[in-house]
N, C-alpha and C positions, 0 to 999 in steps of 0.2 A: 753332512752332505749325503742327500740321497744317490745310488749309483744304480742309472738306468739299466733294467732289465741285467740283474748279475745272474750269472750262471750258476745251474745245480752244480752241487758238488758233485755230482759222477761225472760230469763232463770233466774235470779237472783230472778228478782218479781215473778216468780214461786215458789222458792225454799226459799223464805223468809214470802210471804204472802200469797201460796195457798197449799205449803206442805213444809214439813221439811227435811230436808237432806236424811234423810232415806225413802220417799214419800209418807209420813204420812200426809192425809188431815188435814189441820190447816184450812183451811175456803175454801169458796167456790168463783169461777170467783164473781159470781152475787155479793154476799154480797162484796168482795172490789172493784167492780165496783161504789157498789152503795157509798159508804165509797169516793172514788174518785170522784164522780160524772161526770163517765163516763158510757156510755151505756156497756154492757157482749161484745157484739160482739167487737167493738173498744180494750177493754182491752185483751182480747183472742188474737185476730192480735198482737196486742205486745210480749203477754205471746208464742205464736208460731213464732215467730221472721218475719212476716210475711209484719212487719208494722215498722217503727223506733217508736222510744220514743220521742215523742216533745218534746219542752222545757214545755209548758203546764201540759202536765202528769207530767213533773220531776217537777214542783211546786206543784201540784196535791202530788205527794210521799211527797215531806218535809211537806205538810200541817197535813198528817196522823201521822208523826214520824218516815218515812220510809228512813231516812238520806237524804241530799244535796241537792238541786235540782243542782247544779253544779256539785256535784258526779255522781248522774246520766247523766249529760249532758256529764261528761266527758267519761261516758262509752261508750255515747252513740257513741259519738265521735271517740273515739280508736277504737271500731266496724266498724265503717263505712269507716274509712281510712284505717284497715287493709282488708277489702275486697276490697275497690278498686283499692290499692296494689295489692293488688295478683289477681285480674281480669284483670291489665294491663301486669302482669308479664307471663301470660297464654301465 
């Protein structure tokens, strides 16, 4: 089953680890940058969909508690082939 238009994974790492549904700051880029051990700027390009999610970062999430690194791969995944799906369909 295809799933229309799935969202990047930073929107999710946005809305799970930098604010809550309602867009209620829950913490800040730096601090789960630094928590990941990855540089602000690096994780920001994910969180702005700007950048994919390596497989790195998605072991980086499960090291935190942040589910999968395979969940994440798989989003990352269904992201990437529904745009270039629909880039070829243009």
């Amino acid at each position: 089953m295809n799933m229309h238009n799935p969202p990047h994974p930073g929107e999710l790492i946005k809305t799970f680890l930098i604010e809550d549904e309602d867009g209620n700051k829950i913490d800040s880029i730096a601090n789960v940058a630094k928590k990941l051990g990855v540089s602000r700027s690096a994780l920001n390009k994910v969180i702005n969909g700007s950048a994919s999610l390596s497989l790195e970062m998605a072991l980086r999430l499960e090291t935190i508690g942040s589910g999968s690194a395979e969940m994440w791969a798989k989003m990352q995944s269904d992201y990437t082939l529904w745009q270039l799906r629909n880039q070829s369909a243009a």
